[in-house]
VEXDREN-2710 file (C-alpha; in Angstrom, 1 decimal):
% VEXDREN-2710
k/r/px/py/pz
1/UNK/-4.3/21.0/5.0
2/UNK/-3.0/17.4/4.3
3/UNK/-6.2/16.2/3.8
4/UNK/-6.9/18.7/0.9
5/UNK/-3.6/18.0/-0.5
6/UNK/-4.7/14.3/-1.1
7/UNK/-7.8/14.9/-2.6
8/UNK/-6.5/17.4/-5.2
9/UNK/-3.2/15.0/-5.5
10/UNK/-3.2/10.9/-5.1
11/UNK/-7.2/10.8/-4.8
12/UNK/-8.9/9.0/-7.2
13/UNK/-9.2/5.5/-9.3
14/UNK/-5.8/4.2/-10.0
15/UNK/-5.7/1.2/-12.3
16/UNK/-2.4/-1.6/-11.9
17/UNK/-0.1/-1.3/-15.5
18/UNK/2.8/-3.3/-14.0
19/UNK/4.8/-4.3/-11.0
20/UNK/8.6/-4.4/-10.5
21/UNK/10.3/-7.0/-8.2
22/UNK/6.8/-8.3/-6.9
23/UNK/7.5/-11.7/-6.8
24/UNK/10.7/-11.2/-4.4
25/UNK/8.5/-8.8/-2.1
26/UNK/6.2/-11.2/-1.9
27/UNK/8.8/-14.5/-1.4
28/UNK/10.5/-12.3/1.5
29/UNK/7.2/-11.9/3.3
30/UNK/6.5/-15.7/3.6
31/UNK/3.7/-16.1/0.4
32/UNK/4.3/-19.5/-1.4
33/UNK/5.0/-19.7/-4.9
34/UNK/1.3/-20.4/-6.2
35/UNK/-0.3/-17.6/-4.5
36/UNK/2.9/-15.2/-5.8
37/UNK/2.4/-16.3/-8.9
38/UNK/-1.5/-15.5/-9.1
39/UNK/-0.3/-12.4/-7.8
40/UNK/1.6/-11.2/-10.7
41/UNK/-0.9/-12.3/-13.0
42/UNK/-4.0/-10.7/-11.2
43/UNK/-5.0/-7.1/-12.2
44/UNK/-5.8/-4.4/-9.1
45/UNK/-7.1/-1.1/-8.8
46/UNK/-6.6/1.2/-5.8
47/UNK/-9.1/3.9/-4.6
48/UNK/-7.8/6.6/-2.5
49/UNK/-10.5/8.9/-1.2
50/UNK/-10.7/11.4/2.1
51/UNK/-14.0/10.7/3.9
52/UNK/-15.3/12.1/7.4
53/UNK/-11.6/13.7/8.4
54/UNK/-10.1/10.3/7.3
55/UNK/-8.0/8.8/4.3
56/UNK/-9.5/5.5/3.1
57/UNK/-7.5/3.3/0.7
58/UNK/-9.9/0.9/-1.1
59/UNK/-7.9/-2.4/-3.0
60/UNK/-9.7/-4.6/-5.5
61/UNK/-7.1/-7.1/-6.9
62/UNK/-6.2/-10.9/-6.0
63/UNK/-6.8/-10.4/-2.1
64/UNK/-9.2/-7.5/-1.2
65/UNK/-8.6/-4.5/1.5
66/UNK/-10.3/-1.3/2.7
67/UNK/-8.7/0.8/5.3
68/UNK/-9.8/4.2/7.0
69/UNK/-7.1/5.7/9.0
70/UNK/-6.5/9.2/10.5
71/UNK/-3.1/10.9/9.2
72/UNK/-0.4/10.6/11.9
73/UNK/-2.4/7.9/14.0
74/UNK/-1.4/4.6/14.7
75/UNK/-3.5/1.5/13.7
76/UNK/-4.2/-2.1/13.9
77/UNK/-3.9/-3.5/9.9
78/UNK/-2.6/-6.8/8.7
79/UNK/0.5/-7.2/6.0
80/UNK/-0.7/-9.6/2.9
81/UNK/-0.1/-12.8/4.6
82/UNK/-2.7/-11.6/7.7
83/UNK/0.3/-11.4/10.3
84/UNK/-0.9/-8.4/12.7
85/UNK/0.8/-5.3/12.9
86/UNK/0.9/-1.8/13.8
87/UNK/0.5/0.9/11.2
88/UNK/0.8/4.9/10.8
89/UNK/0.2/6.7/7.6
90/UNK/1.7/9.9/7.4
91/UNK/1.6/13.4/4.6
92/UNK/5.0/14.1/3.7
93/UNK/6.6/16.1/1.1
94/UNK/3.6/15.2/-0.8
95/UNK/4.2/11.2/-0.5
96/UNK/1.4/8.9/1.1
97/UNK/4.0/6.8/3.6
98/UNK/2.9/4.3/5.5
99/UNK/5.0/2.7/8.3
100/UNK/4.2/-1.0/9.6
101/UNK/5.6/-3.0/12.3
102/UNK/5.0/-6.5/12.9
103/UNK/2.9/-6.6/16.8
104/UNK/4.4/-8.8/19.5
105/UNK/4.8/-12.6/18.4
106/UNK/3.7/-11.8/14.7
107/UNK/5.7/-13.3/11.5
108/UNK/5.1/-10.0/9.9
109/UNK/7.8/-8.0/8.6
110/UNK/8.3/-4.1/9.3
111/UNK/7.4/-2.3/5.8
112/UNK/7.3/1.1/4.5
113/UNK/5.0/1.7/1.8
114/UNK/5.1/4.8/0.0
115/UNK/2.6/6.4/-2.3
116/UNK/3.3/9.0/-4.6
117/UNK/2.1/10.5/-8.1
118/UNK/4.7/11.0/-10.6
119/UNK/4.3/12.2/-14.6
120/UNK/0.8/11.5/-13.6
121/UNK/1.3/7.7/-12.7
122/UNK/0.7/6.6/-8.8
123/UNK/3.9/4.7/-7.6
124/UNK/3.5/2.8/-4.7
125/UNK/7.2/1.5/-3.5
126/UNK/7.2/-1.1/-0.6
127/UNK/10.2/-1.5/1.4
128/UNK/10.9/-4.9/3.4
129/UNK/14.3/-5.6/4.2
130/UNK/16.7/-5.2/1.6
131/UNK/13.5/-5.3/-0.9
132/UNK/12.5/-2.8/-3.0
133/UNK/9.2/-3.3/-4.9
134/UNK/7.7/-1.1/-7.2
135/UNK/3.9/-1.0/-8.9
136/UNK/2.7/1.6/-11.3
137/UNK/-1.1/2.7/-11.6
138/UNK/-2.7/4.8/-13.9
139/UNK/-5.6/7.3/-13.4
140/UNK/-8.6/5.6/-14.3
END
């Protein structure tokens, strides 16, 4: 049932129109000021799709990902800065959340990510510490 919530919900090509409080997201989990600042300026676009039982989130933008996860499963992923951690993506209340904590002797910081479509624009809020970050996509 989650699965076909995605798809007719948060699937699809979403497009980067602006970020809020980036730079301080990205400051608290260790990136230097050059790369943060190449951040900000870089455009990204996010593909969520479901494939084979599985949700995979596909990033193009200033430092590439692709992940395939199973809902509710914990997995190995990496935060910006390639620190290791521990990750489970869950379907709740129609939001895409994503919990990550840091793996044993990792600098990585526990984050919540979540994921949600709202007046037709994805929001993706990612929570580290006291540090709230917003970025806005549009359907493509």
């Amino acid at each position: 049932m989650a699965l076909a919530e995605i798809e007719n919900t948060i699937a699809g090509v979403w497009v980067l129109q602006k970020n809020e409080n980036l730079d301080e997201y990205l400051k608290e989990i260790g990136v230097n000021f050059v790369l943060r600042k190449l951040a900000a300026a870089a455009n990204s676009t996010m593909t969520i799709s479901v494939e084979d039982g599985q949700v995979r989130i596909n990033t193009k933008g200033p430092k590439d990902s692709d992940h395939k996860f199973h809902l509710d499963t914990e997995v190995e992923s990496n935060d910006p800065q390639d620190n290791p951690m521990k990750a489970v993506v869950k379907w709740t209340d129609g939001k895409l959340v994503t919990h990550s904590k840091p793996t044993e002797g990792s600098k990585a910081k526990e984050t919540r990510v979540v994921r949600e479509v709202v007046n037709n624009e994805l929001i993706m809020t990612i929570y580290v510490n006291n540090v709230v970050c917003r970025r806005i996509f549009k359907k493509k």
